[in-house]
N, C-alpha and C positions, 0 to 999 in steps of 0.2 A: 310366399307370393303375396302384392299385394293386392288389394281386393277393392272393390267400390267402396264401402262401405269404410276402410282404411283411409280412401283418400277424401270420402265425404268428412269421419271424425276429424281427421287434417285440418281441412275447411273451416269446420265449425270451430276449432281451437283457433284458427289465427283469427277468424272473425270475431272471435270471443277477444282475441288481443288486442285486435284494433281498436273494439270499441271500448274496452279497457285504456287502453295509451292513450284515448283522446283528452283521461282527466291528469295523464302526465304533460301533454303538449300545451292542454288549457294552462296549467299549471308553472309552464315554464315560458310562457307567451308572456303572463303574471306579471314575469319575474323578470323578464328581460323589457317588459313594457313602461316598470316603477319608473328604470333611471330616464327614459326616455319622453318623460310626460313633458310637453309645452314643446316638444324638437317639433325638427320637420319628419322627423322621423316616426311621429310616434302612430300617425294615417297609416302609410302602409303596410305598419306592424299590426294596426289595429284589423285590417282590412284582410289581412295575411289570417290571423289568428281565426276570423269568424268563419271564413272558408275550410280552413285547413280541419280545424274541430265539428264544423258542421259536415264535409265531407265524410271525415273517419267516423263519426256515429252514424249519416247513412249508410254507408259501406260497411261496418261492423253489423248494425241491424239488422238490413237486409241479406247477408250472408247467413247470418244466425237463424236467420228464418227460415231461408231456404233450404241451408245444409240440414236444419235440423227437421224438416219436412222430411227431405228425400231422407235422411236416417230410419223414422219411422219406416220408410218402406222398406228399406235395406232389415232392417230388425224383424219384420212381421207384425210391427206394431200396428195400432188405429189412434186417429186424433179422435180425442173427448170420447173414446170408449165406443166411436160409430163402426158396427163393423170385425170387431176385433178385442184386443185384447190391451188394455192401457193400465199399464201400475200406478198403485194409486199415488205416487212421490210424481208422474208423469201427469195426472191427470190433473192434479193439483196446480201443478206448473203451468201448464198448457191453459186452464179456466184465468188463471191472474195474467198471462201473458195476453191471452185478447182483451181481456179488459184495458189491462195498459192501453192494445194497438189501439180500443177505439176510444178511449182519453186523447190518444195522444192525434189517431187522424179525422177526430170527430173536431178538438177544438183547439189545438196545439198547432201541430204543423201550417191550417188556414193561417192563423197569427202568424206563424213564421213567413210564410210567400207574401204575406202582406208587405212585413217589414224589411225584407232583404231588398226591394226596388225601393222603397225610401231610405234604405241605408246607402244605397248607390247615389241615390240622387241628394241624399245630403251631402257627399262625399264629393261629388264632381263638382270642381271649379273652386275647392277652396284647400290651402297648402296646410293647414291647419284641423287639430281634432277639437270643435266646437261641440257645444252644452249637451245643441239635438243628435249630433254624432254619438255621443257618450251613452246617453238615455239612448238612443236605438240599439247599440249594439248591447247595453248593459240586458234590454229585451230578449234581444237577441240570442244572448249566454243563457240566460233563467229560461226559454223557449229552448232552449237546446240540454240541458239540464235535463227540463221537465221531461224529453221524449227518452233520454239514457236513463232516466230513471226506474 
Protein backbone atom coordinates (compact mmCIF):
# COMPACT_ATOMS: atom_id res chain seq x y z
CA UNK A 1 0.00 0.00 0.00
CA UNK A 2 1.14 3.26 -0.68
CA UNK A 3 1.61 5.67 2.06
CA UNK A 4 2.06 9.50 2.48
CA UNK A 5 5.37 9.47 3.11
CA UNK A 6 5.88 7.22 -0.48
CA UNK A 7 4.25 9.73 -2.30
CA UNK A 8 6.04 12.69 -0.35
CA UNK A 9 9.69 10.82 -1.28
CA UNK A 10 8.05 10.65 -5.02
CA UNK A 11 7.91 14.44 -4.71
CA UNK A 12 10.95 15.21 -3.49
CA UNK A 13 12.77 12.83 -6.26
CA UNK A 14 11.12 14.61 -9.31
CA UNK A 15 11.72 17.99 -7.52
CA UNK A 16 15.19 16.78 -7.04
CA UNK A 17 14.97 16.10 -11.08
CA UNK A 18 13.65 19.16 -12.01
CA UNK A 19 15.96 21.26 -10.63
CA UNK A 20 18.68 18.99 -11.75
CA UNK A 21 17.37 19.08 -15.66
CA UNK A 22 17.55 22.78 -15.59
CA UNK A 23 21.45 22.54 -16.08
CA UNK A 24 20.65 20.07 -19.07
CA UNK A 25 17.91 22.55 -20.59
CA UNK A 26 20.52 25.65 -19.76
CA UNK A 27 22.81 23.40 -21.42
CA UNK A 28 20.99 22.70 -24.56
CA UNK A 29 19.42 26.46 -24.86
CA UNK A 30 23.64 26.72 -25.22
CA UNK A 31 23.72 24.76 -27.81
CA UNK A 32 21.00 25.58 -29.90
CA UNK A 33 21.52 29.40 -29.30
CA UNK A 34 25.57 29.33 -30.80
CA UNK A 35 24.23 28.75 -34.40
CA UNK A 36 21.49 31.23 -33.95
CA UNK A 37 23.57 34.41 -32.78
CA UNK A 38 22.79 37.73 -34.99
CA UNK A 39 19.24 35.87 -36.33
CA UNK A 40 16.02 37.07 -35.55
CA UNK A 41 15.72 34.22 -33.89
CA UNK A 42 18.06 34.41 -31.43
CA UNK A 43 15.45 37.05 -28.81
CA UNK A 44 13.11 34.56 -28.27
CA UNK A 45 15.41 31.73 -27.73
CA UNK A 46 17.08 33.95 -25.43
CA UNK A 47 13.95 35.10 -23.74
CA UNK A 48 12.63 31.37 -23.86
CA UNK A 49 15.84 30.00 -22.15
CA UNK A 50 15.76 32.65 -18.97
CA UNK A 51 12.20 31.63 -18.15
CA UNK A 52 12.18 28.15 -18.76
CA UNK A 53 15.59 27.61 -16.40
CA UNK A 54 14.45 30.13 -14.08
CA UNK A 55 11.01 28.43 -13.68
CA UNK A 56 12.56 24.81 -13.23
CA UNK A 57 14.86 25.88 -10.42
CA UNK A 58 11.90 27.64 -8.57
CA UNK A 59 9.78 24.85 -9.03
CA UNK A 60 12.63 22.29 -8.18
CA UNK A 61 13.57 24.37 -5.07
CA UNK A 62 10.54 25.05 -3.65
CA UNK A 63 9.34 21.40 -3.92
CA UNK A 64 12.60 20.20 -2.41
CA UNK A 65 11.77 22.23 0.46
CA UNK A 66 8.60 21.36 1.01
CA UNK A 67 8.49 17.61 0.29
CA UNK A 68 11.40 17.54 2.40
CA UNK A 69 9.71 19.53 5.34
CA UNK A 70 6.62 17.28 5.35
CA UNK A 71 9.22 14.12 5.08
CA UNK A 72 10.45 15.13 8.47
CA UNK A 73 7.14 14.83 9.76
CA UNK A 74 6.12 11.71 8.05
CA UNK A 75 9.71 10.25 9.63
CA UNK A 76 9.30 11.54 13.24
CA UNK A 77 11.99 13.70 12.63
CA UNK A 78 12.85 17.53 14.13
CA UNK A 79 14.36 20.39 11.91
CA UNK A 80 18.00 21.46 13.56
CA UNK A 81 17.43 19.04 16.33
CA UNK A 82 14.22 21.37 17.87
CA UNK A 83 12.16 19.08 19.44
CA UNK A 84 13.28 15.74 18.44
CA UNK A 85 15.46 13.72 17.11
CA UNK A 86 17.86 14.78 13.85
CA UNK A 87 20.87 12.71 12.48
CA UNK A 88 23.67 14.20 12.49
CA UNK A 89 24.27 13.72 8.14
CA UNK A 90 20.55 15.60 8.45
CA UNK A 91 21.39 18.17 10.68
CA UNK A 92 24.50 18.95 8.83
CA UNK A 93 22.30 19.31 5.72
CA UNK A 94 19.63 21.27 6.93
CA UNK A 95 22.51 24.23 8.96
CA UNK A 96 24.09 24.62 5.03
CA UNK A 97 20.71 24.56 3.38
CA UNK A 98 19.58 27.91 5.28
CA UNK A 99 22.51 29.41 5.04
CA UNK A 100 22.23 29.07 1.20
CA UNK A 101 18.30 30.07 1.51
CA UNK A 102 19.33 33.42 3.20
CA UNK A 103 22.47 33.97 0.72
CA UNK A 104 20.33 33.50 -1.74
CA UNK A 105 16.83 35.48 -0.32
CA UNK A 106 18.84 38.02 1.50
CA UNK A 107 20.81 39.15 -1.68
CA UNK A 108 20.44 37.07 -4.70
CA UNK A 109 16.86 36.70 -5.63
CA UNK A 110 16.39 41.12 -4.82
CA UNK A 111 19.08 41.16 -7.79
CA UNK A 112 17.14 38.92 -9.72
CA UNK A 113 13.28 40.84 -9.56
CA UNK A 114 15.44 43.73 -10.27
CA UNK A 115 16.77 42.64 -13.46
CA UNK A 116 14.00 40.47 -15.01
CA UNK A 117 11.56 43.95 -15.67
CA UNK A 118 14.72 45.40 -17.24
CA UNK A 119 15.19 42.42 -19.12
CA UNK A 120 11.61 42.94 -20.53
CA UNK A 121 11.92 46.35 -21.17
CA UNK A 122 15.16 46.03 -22.88
CA UNK A 123 13.63 43.29 -24.97
CA UNK A 124 10.28 45.20 -26.17
CA UNK A 125 10.50 46.98 -29.29
CA UNK A 126 13.62 45.87 -30.61
CA UNK A 127 13.91 42.39 -33.34
CA UNK A 128 17.26 42.05 -32.31
CA UNK A 129 19.70 40.66 -29.07
CA UNK A 130 21.61 43.99 -28.41
CA UNK A 131 24.96 44.43 -25.97
CA UNK A 132 22.45 45.44 -22.76
CA UNK A 133 20.14 42.42 -23.66
CA UNK A 134 23.19 40.08 -23.36
CA UNK A 135 24.78 41.68 -20.05
CA UNK A 136 21.30 41.30 -18.49
CA UNK A 137 20.49 38.00 -19.11
CA UNK A 138 24.30 36.83 -18.97
CA UNK A 139 23.23 38.46 -14.99
CA UNK A 140 20.50 36.75 -15.16
CA UNK A 141 22.12 33.09 -15.70
CA UNK A 142 25.10 33.82 -12.87
CA UNK A 143 21.80 34.94 -10.51
CA UNK A 144 20.21 31.88 -11.19
CA UNK A 145 23.31 29.66 -10.95
CA UNK A 146 24.06 31.34 -7.67
CA UNK A 147 20.42 30.30 -6.13
CA UNK A 148 20.96 26.33 -7.62
CA UNK A 149 23.94 26.31 -6.12
Amino acid sequence: MITLRHILLALHIISAGIWIAQLAAEFAYRSVMRGSQGKPIELPLLMAKVRVVNFMGQVGGIGILFTGFALLWTDNLSFLGIGGFTPTWLLVKQIVYLVAMLIAFLFIVPTQRKLVPQFIEAARGTPTVTPQIRQLAAQMTLASRLVNV
